[in-house]
C-alpha positions as CSV (number, residue, x, y, z in Angstrom):
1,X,0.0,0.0,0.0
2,X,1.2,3.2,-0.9
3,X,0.0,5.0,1.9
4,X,-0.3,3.3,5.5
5,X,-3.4,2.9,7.3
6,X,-2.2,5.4,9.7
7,X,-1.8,8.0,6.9
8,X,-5.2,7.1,5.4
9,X,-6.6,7.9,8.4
10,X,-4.5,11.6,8.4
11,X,-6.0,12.1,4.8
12,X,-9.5,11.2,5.6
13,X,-10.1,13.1,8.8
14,X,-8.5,16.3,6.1
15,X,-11.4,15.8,4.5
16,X,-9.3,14.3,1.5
17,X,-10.3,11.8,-0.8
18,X,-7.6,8.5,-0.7
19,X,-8.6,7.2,-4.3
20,X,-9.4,4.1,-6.2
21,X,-6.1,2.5,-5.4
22,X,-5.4,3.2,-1.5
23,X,-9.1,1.8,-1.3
24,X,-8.4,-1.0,-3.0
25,X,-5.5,-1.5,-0.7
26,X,-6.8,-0.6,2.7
27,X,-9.8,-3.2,2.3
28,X,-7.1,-6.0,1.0
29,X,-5.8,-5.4,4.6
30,X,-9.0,-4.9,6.2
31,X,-9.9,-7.9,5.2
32,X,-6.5,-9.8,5.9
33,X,-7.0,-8.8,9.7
34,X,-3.7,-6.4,9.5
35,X,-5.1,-2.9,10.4
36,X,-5.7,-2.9,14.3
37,X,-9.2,-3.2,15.3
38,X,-9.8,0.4,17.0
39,X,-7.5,1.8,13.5
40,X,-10.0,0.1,11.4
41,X,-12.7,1.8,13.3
42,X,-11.6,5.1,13.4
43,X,-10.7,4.8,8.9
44,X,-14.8,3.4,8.8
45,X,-15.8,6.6,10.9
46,X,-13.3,8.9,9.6
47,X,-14.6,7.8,5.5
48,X,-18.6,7.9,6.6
49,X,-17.5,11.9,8.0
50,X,-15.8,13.0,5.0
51,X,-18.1,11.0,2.6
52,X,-17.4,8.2,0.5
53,X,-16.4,9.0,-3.3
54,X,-17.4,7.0,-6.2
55,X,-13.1,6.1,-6.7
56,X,-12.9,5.1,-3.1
57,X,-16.2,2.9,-3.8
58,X,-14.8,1.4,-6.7
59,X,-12.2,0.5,-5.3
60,X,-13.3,-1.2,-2.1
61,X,-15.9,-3.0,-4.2
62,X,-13.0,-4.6,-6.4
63,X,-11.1,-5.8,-3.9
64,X,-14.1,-7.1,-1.9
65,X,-14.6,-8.7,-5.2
66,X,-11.3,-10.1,-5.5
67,X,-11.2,-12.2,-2.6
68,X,-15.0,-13.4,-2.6
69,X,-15.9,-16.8,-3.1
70,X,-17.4,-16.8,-7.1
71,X,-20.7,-18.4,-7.8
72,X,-21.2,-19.6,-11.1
73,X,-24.8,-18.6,-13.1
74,X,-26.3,-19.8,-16.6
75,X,-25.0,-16.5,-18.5
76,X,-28.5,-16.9,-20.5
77,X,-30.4,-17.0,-17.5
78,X,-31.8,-13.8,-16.7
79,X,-31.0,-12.8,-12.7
80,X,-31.8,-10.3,-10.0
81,X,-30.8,-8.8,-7.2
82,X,-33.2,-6.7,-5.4
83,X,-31.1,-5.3,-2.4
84,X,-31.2,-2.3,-0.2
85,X,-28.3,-0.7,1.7
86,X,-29.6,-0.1,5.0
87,X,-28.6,2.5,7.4
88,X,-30.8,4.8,7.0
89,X,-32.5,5.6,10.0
90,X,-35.5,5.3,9.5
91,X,-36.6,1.8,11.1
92,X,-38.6,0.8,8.5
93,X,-39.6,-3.3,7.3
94,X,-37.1,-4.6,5.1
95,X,-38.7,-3.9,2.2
96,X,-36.3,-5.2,-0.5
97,X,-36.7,-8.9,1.2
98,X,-40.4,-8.7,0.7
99,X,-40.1,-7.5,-2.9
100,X,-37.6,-10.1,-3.6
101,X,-39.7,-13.1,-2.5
102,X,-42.4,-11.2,-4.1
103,X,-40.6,-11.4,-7.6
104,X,-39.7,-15.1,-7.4
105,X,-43.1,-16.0,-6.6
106,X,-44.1,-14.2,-10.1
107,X,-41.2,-15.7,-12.0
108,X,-37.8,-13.9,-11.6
109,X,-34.9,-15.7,-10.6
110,X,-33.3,-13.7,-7.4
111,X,-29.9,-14.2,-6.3
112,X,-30.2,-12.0,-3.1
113,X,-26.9,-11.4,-1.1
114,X,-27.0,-9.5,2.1
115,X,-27.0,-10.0,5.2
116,X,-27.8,-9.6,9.3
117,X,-29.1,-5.8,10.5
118,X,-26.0,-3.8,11.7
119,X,-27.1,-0.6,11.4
120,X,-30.9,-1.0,10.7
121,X,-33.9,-2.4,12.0
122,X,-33.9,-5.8,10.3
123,X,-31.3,-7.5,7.5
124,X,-32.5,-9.7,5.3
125,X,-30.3,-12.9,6.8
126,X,-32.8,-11.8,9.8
127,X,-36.0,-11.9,8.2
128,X,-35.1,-14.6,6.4
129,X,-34.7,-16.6,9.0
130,X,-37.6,-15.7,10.1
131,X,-39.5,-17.2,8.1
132,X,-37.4,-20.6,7.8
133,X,-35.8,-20.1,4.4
134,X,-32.7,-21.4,3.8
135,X,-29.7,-19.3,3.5
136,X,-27.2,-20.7,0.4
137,X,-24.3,-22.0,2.5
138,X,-22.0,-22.2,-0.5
139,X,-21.7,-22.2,-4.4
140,X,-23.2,-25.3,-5.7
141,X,-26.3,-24.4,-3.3
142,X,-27.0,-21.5,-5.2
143,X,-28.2,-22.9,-8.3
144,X,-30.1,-25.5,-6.9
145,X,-32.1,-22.6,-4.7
146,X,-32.6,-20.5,-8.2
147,X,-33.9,-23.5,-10.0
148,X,-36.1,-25.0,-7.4
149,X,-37.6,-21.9,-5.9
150,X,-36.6,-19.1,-8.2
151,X,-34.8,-17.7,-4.9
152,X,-31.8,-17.9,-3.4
153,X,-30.3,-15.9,-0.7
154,X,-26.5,-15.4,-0.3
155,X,-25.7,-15.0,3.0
156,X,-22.7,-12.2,2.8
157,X,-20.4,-14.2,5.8
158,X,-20.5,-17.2,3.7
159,X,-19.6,-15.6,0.6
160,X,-17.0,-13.1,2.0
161,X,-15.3,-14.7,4.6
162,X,-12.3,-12.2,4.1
163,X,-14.9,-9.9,5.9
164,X,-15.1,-12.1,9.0
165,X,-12.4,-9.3,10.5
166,X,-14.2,-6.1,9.6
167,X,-17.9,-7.8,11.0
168,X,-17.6,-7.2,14.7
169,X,-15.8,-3.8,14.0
170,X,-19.0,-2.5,12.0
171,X,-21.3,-4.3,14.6
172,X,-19.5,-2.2,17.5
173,X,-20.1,1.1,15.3
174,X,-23.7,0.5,15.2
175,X,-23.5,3.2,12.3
176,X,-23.9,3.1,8.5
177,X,-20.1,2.9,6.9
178,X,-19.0,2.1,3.5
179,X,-20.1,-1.5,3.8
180,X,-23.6,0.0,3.7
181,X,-22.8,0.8,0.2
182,X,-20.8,-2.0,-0.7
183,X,-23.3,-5.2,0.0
184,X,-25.1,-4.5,-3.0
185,X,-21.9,-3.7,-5.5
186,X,-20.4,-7.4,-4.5
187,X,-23.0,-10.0,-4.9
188,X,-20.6,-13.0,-6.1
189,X,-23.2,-14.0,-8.0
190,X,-23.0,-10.9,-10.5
191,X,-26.7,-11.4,-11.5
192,X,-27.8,-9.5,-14.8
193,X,-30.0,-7.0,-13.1
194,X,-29.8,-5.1,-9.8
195,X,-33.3,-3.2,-8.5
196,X,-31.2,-1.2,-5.7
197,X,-33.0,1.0,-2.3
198,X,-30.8,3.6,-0.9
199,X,-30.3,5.1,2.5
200,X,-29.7,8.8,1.0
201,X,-30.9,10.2,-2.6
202,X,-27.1,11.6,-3.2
């Protein structure tokens, strides 16, 4: 990394932007469990206060991508996601969940990826469970979900398990970070067609 995680931190709480690259590399060691816990909280607060910009997105996304575990799709088949991000405040019902199984029942195929509430009311993992529906534990169970019940939900932790260091971190917070934004950018899935909720209209 160009720049340490210390001097991310300097740059970020100057109100700077740290660019597609030094994102890139601060979530590779995010998610290698190298940047100190209470660091790692402080860069998450420090990003949400100065605003995240669509480089520093892009490049947390891609390496989020990078180190996810792939899930394979018919290219021909036609897929959704139909995802929120959360965080906003406002303690509604999890309304993308509903919409989802709402779409499968009519036909679509929904690949779903989320997961528990960490800065909202309800996640989908939550409501999901709920319910009793089964959370795709891996890969192969994936398709067999989409082709039996035209839905299948992948559970972010099994998915991302570079993330496993970051997850208590952001449940500490109790705040919306960048994560917020990044759940629906890295479904491993990569399904034709997202149908995306937002915390804020900017």
């Amino acid at each position: 990394m160009s720049q340490t995680a210390n001097q991310i931190l300097e740059t970020l709480l100057s109100a700077k932007d740290i660019g597609e690259d030094s994102a890139y590399s601060l979530m590779t060691e995010l998610a290698e469990g190298v940047v100190a816990p209470p660091l790692a909280g402080a860069l998450l607060t420090a990003l949400r206060i100065k605003g995240e910009s669509a480089e520093e997105v892009r490049g947390f996304a891609r390496a989020m991508r990078d180190v996810a575990i792939p899930v394979s799709l018919d290219p021909e088949q036609t897929t959704i996601d139909i995802v929120g991000t959360g965080g906003d405040g406002s303690n509604s019902f999890n309304l993308s969940t509903g919409t989802a199984l709402l779409s499968a029942a009519a036909g679509l195929q929904v690949a779903k990826h989320g997961n528990r509430s960490v800065s909202s009311k309800s996640g989908s993992a939550d409501v999901l469970e709920a319910l009793g529906i089964t959370l795709a534990a891996d890969a192969a169970a994936v398709s067999g979900l989409l082709n039996k019940y035209n839905f299948a939900f992948l559970f972010a932790p099994f998915f991302h398990p570079a993330m496993k260091n970051i997850a208590p971190i952001r449940q500490a917070l109790g705040i919306r970070t960048v994560f917020n934004i990044l759940g629906p950018l890295t479904n491993p899935a990569q399904p034709t067609h997202y149908l995306l909720g937002a915390f804020s209209s900017e």
